[in-house]
N, C-alpha and C positions, 0 to 999 in steps of 0.2 A: 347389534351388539354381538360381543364374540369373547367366549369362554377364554378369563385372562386367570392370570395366578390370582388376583386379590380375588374374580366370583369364586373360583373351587375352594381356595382359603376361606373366604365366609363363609361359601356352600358348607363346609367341615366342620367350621364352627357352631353351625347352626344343627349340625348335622349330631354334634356334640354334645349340645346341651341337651336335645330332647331322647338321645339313647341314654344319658345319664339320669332320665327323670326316672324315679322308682316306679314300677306298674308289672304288668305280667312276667315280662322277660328278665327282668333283672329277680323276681320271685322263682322262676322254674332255674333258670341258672345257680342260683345262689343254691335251690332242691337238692341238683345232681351233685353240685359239686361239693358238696356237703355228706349227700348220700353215697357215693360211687366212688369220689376221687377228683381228681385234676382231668385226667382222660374225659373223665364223662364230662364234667363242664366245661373243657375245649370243644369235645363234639355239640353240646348244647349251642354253645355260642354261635359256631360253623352254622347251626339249626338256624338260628334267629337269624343271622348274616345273609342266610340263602333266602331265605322269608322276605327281608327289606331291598335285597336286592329284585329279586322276581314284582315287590310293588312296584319299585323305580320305573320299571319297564312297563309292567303293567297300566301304568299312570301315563305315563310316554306316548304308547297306544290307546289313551282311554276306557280301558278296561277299567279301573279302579275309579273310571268316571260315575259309567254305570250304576258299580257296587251305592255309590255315595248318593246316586243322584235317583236311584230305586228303591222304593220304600220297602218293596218283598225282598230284595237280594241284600239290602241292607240287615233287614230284619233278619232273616236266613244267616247269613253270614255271623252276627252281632249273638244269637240265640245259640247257633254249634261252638263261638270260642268261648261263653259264656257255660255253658256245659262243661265243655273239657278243663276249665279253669277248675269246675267245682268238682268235676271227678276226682283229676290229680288231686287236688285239696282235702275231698274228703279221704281219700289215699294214705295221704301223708299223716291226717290225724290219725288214722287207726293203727299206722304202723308208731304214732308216739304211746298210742294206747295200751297197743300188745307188748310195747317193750314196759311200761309200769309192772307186767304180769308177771318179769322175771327176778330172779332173788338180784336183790341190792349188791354190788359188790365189796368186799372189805373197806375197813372205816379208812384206812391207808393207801387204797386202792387211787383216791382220788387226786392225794396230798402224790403220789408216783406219778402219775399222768401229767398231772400239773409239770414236774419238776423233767419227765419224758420231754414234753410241748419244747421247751427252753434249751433242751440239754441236748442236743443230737449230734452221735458219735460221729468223728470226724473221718470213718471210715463208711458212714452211712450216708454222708454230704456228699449231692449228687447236682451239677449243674443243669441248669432247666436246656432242656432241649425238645427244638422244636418236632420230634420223630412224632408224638401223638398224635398230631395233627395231620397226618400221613394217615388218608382213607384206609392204607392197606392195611395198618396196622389196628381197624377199628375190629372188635367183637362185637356178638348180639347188644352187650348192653349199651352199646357207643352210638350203634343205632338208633338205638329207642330214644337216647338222649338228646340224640341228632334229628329226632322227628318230632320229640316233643319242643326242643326249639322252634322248628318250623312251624309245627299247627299249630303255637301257640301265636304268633307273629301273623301266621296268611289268614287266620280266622280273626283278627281284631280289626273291623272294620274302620277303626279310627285313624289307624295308619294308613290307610287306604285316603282319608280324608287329610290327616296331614303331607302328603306328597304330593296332592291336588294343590295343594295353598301352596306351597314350597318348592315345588320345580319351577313353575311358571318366574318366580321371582329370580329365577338361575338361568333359564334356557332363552337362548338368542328368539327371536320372532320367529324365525323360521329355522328351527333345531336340524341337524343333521344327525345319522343315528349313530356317528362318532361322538357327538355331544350327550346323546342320552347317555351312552356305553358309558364316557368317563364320570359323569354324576352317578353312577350306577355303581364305578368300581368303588368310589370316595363311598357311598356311605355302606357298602360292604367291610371294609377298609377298616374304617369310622365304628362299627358294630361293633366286628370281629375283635379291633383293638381293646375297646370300653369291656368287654363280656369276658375278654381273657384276662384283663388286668384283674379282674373280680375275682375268676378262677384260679390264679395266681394269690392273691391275697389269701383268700379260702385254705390254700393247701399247704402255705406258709403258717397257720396256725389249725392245720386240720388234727395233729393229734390233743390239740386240746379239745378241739371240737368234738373227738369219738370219746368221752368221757360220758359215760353212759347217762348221767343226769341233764349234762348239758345237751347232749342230743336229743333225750324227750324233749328238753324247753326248746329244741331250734323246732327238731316236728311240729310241736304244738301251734308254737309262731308261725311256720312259713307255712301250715296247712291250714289254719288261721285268715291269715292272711290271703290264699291262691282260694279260698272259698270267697273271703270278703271282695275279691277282684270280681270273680265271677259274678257273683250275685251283683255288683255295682252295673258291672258290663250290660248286663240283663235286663237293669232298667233303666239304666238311664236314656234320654233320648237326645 
């Protein structure tokens, strides 16, 4: 068998539905780019992309054989993204917390934000361009964003067991490591695309989103949420 347009078309496909499934990644993206901006959930995204890329490979060489097929390195592995899930999570509650602490803003405060969200001056209308996404252009906090992608991605051992099931149904009997590379590029590809469309979406209504009540209710939700990942992560088997 040999890598045609219809396997990479399904590989994508398939590649597609399971980076669309809600779980960690689509919870710490949705974080940054809510917390930070657009910037920081492109660089998130780039995080997780580099994450699913390095399994692909890793899965190629059987590394992520190992992981799956060790009951310590599984556990190891499944116990630290399980952690960091409930870190950033409980994180994000206390920063919904601390902002309860500060005075409310005017009763009209919210009725402007709102009518801000919708109204944006036509000298302030900026076409989207890809320069963010240019390493050089990243600061400390793009980093952060960009590594919480990744160790949110390289520590979920599940992915590790979904590319186990899923290469083999894509790669010829005897793969060459031009065939790994291009399954490799597709579901970086594949990621990066799904993760920015999100960040994208996010930033098209992000001044409604910095309304300060609404943001408690997204903290509360999405640390909520990155706790209840965690804690599932943790026991499940």
């Amino acid at each position: 068998m040999h890598l045609t347009v219809t396997h990479l078309a399904a590989f994508a496909g398939v590649m597609a539905l399971g980076t669309m499934s809600p779980g960690p990644d689509f919870a710490i993206v949705l974080r940054h780019a809510v917390a930070s901006g657009r910037r920081a959930g492109f660089a998130t995204a780039v995080g997780i992309a580099t994450g699913i890329l390095g399994w692909v490979l890793l899965a190629a060489v059987g590394v992520a054989a190992l992981v799956s097929t060790s009951p310590v390195s599984y556990l190891a592995m499944k116990l630290a993204g399980a952690a960091y899930l409930v870190f950033v999570g409980l994180r994000t509650l206390w920063t919904a917390v601390a902002a309860r602490s500060e005075l409310a803003p005017p009763a009209h405060a919210d009725l402007a934000a709102l009518a801000a969200a919708f109204d944006v001056p036509r000298h302030r209308r900026r076409r989207f361009r890809w320069s963010p996404l240019i390493v050089g252009d990243w600061d400390r906090r793009h980093w952060a964003a960009f590594r919480a992608g990744l160790v949110t991605n390289l520590f979920n051992p599940k992915v590790a067991v979904f590319f186990l099931a899923l290469l083999p149904q894509f790669l010829p009997q005897h793969p060459t490591a031009g065939d790994t590379l291009v399954l490799a590029v597709i579901s970086f590809a594949v990621t990066a695309g799904w993760f920015t469309t999100v960040t994208l979406v996010v930033g098209a209504i992000r001044r409604l989103l910095d309304r300060r009540a609404v943001r408690r209710g997204l903290d509360t939700l999405m640390g909520s949420a990155l706790l209840a990942l965690g804690v599932r992560l943790a026991i499940e088997h």
